[in-house]
C-alpha positions in Angstrom: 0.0 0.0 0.0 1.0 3.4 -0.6 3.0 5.6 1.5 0.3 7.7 4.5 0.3 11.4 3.9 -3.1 12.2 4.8 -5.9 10.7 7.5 -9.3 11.3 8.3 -10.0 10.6 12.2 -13.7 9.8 12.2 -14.9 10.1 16.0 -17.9 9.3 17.9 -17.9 11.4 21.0 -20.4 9.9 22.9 -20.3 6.3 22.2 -19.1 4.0 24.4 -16.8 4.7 27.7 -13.7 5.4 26.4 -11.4 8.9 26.3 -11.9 9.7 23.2 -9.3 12.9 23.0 -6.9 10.5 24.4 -7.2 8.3 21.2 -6.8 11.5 18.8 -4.0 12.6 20.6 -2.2 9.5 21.0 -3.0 8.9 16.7 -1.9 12.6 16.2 1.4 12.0 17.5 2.2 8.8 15.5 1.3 10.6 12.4 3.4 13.4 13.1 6.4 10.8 13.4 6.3 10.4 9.8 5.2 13.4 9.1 1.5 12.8 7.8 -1.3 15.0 8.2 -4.2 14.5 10.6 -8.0 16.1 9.7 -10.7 15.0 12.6 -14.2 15.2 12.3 -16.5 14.8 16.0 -20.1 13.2 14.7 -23.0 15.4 15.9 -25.6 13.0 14.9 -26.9 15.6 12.0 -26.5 14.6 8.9 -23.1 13.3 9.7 -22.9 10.6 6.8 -23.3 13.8 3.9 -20.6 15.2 6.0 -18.0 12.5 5.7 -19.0 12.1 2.1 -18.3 16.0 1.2 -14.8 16.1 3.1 -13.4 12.9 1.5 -14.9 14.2 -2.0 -12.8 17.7 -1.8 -9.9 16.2 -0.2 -7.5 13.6 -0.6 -7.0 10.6 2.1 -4.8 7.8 1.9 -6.6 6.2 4.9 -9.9 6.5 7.0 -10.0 6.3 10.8 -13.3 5.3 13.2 -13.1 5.6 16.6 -16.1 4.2 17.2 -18.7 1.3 17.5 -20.6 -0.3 14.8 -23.3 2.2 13.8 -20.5 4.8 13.5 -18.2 2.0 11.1 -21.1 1.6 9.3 -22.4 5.5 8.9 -18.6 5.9 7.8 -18.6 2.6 5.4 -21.9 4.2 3.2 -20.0 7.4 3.1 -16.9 5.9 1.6 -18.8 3.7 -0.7 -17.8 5.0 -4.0 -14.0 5.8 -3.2 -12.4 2.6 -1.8 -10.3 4.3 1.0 -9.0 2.0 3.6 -10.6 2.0 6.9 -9.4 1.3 10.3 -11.1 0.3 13.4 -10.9 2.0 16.5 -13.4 0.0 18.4 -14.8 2.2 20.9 -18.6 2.2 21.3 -21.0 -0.1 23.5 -20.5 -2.8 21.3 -18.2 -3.6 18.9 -19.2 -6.2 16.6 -17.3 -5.8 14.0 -14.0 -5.2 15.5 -14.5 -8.6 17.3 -14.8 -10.3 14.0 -11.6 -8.6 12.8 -10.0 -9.6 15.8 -9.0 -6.1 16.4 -7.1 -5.6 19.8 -8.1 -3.7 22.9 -4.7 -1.9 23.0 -4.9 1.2 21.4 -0.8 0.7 20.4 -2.1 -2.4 18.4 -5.0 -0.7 16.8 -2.3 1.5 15.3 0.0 -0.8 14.3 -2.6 -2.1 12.1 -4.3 1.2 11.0 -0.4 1.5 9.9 0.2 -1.3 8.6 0.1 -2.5 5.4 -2.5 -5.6 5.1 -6.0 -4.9 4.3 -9.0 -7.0 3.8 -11.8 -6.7 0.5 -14.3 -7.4 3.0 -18.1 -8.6 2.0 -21.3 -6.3 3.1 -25.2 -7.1 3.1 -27.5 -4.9 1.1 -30.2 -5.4 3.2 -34.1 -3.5 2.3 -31.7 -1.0 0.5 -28.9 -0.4 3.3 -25.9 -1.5 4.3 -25.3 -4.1 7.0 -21.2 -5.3 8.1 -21.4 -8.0 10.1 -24.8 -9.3 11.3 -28.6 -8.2 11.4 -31.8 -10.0 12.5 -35.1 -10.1 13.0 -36.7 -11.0 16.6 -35.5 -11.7 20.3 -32.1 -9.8 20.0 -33.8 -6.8 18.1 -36.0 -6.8 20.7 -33.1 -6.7 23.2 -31.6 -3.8 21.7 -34.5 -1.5 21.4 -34.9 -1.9 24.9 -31.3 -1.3 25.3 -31.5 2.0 23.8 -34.6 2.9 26.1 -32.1 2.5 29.4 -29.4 4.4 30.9 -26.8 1.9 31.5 -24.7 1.3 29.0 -22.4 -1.0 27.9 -22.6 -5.2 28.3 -24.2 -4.6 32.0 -26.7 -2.5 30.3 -28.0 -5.6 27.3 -27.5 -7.9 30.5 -30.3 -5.8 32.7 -32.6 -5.7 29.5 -32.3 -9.5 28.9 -35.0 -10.6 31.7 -37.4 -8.0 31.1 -37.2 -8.6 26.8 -37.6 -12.3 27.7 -40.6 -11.5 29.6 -42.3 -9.3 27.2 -41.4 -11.2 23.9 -44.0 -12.6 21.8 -42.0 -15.8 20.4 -41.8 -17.8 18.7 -41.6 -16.0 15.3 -43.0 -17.3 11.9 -41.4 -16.3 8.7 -41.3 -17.3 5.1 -37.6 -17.7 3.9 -37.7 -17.4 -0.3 -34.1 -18.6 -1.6 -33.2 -19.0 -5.2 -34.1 -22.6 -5.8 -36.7 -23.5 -2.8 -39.2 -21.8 0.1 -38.4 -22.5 3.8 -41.5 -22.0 6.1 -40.2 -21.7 9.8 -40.7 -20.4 13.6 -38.2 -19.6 16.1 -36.8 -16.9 18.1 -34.4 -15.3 16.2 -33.5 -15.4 12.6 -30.2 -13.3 11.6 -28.5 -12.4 8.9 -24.6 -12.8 9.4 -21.5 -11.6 7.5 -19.4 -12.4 10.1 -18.7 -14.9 12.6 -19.4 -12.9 16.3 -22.0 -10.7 17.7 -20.2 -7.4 19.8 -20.4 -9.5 23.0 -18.2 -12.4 21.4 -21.4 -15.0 20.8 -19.9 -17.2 18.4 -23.2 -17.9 16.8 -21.6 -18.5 13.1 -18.4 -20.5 13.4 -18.1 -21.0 9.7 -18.5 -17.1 9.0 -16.1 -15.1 6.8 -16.2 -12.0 6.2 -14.9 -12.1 2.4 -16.0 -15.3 0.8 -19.1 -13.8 -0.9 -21.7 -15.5 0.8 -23.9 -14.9 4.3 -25.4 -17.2 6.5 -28.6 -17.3 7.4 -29.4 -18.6 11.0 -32.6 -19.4 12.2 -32.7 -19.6 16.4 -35.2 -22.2 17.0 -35.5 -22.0 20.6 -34.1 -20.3 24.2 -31.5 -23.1 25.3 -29.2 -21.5 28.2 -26.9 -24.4 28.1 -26.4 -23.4 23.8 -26.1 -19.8 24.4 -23.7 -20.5 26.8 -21.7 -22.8 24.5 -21.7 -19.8 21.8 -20.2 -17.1 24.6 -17.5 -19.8 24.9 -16.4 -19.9 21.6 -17.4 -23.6 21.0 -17.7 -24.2 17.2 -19.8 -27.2 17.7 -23.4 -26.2 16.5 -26.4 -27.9 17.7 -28.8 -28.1 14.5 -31.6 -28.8 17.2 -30.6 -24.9 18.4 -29.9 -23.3 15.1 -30.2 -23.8 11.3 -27.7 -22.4 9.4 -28.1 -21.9 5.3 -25.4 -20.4 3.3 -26.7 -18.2 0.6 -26.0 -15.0 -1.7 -29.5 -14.1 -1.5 -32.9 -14.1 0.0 -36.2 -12.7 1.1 -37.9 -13.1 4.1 -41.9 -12.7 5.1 -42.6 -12.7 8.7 -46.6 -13.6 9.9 -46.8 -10.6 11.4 -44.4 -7.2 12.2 -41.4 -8.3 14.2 -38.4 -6.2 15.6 -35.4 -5.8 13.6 -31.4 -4.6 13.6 -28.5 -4.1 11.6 -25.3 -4.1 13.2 -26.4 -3.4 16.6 -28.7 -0.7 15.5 -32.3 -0.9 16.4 -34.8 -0.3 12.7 -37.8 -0.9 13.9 -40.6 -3.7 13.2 -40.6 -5.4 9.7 -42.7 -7.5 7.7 -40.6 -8.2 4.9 -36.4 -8.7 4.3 -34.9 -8.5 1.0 -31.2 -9.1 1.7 -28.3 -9.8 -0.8 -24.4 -9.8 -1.0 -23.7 -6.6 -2.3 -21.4 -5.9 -5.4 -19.3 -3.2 -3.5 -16.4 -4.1 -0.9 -15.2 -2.3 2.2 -11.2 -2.0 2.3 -10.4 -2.6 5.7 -7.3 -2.8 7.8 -6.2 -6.0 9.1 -3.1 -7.5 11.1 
């Protein structure tokens, strides 16, 4: 890759716990060791994607920064869309999905060893009901979860872990949908049914072991029941998946027709409730950094 003269520092001020001027400082002063320049831009949360779009468009960057979770990767990723600029993770919001999935470090002197570096990856991304989705979207318990989680005060896992009983509680599973693929119709209920790029949700839940992130396919899994014992297995990393728990078809397309309105999520990101999915790989790639 070609030598780094200019970066754009994407930060999201509010998200997550972290010291955000910490991170700008500490990326400003490996920059200015070889002499590259540093432009940051602080999302508002108006009309921050336009924003992005119109600085990279009159400028010239060599590299894109997020420091951020995964709606502000993902804001930044439809931004960049058309001009195939490298990104590199900073993960620092509630959840971090798709840093866990890139196996992006906690140490903020790794992170920039790899925003640094030379090795990136052409990765895959969803086009799902006309927008983009990185690592994994779905329609049911877990939406439900989320909404709630936005609701509350407590942020963070503690936060999603104080919502769980409560969205349990409430939930009207199990879910029916209609799953059209290319050469047959699935008719099935359960709990959850996602949509994953990726391996990992943000809290580690390896509920896709056989997941990557550039092989031009997604997974769809449907959750047919609450089973403690096989959520439990998935926090642990086990690869070993229960078909009993979860189906798991590999596709490049689909749409999906659920009985009735039910919650839905892209990338940690509460939508709202849906009736209908249309979801395909999509024909652009995101440039990332990797190690």
């Amino acid at each position: 890759m070609k030598e780094i003269q200019k970066v754009l520092l994407v930060v999201n001020p509010i998200s997550g716990d972290l010291n955000k001027e910490q991170i700008i400082q500490t990326i400003e002063n490996e920059l200015l060791k070889i002499n590259a320049r540093l432009i940051t831009y602080k999302t508002t949360g108006e009309n921050d994607q336009d924003k992005i779009k119109k600085i990279v468009a009159e400028d010239k960057f060599d590299r894109v920064f997020v420091a951020g979770g995964d709606g502000t990767i993902k804001q930044v990723a439809e931004a960049l869309i058309n001009f195939l600029i490298p990104i590199a993770i900073f993960p620092a919001g509630s959840a971090n999905g798709l840093a866990v999935n890139l196996g992006i470090p906690n140490n903020l002197k790794d992170q920039l060893k790899i925003a640094m570096g030379n090795k990136h990856k052409e990765m895959d991304m969803l086009e799902i009901n006309g927008e983009l989705c990185l690592h994994i979207s779905d329609l049911g318990l877990n939406a439900e979860l989320i909404k709630n989680y936005e609701h509350s005060r407590i942020r963070g896992k503690m936060g999603y872990l104080l919502q769980s009983i409560p969205t349990l509680w409430e939930s009207k599973y199990p879910f029916e949908f209609e799953i059209e693929l290319d050469n047959e119709n699935l008719t099935r209920a359960g709990i959850l049914l996602a949509f994953a790029n990726a391996q990992k949700y943000g809290t580690g839940a390896n509920v896709n072991p056989k997941g990557k992130l550039d092989d031009g396919i997604f997974e769809i899994l449907l959750f047919k029941n609450f089973d403690i014992l096989e959520i439990l297995k998935t926090l642990r990393n086990e690869t070993d998946v229960n078909s009993e728990f979860v189906e798991i078809i590999p596709v490049k397309s689909a749409r999906v027709f659920c009985r009735k309105p039910v919650a839905f999520q892209v990338d940690g990101e509460y939508i709202g409730e849906k009736e209908e999915i249309s979801v395909k790989i999509s024909a652009k790639k995101l440039p990332i950094m990797t190690y």
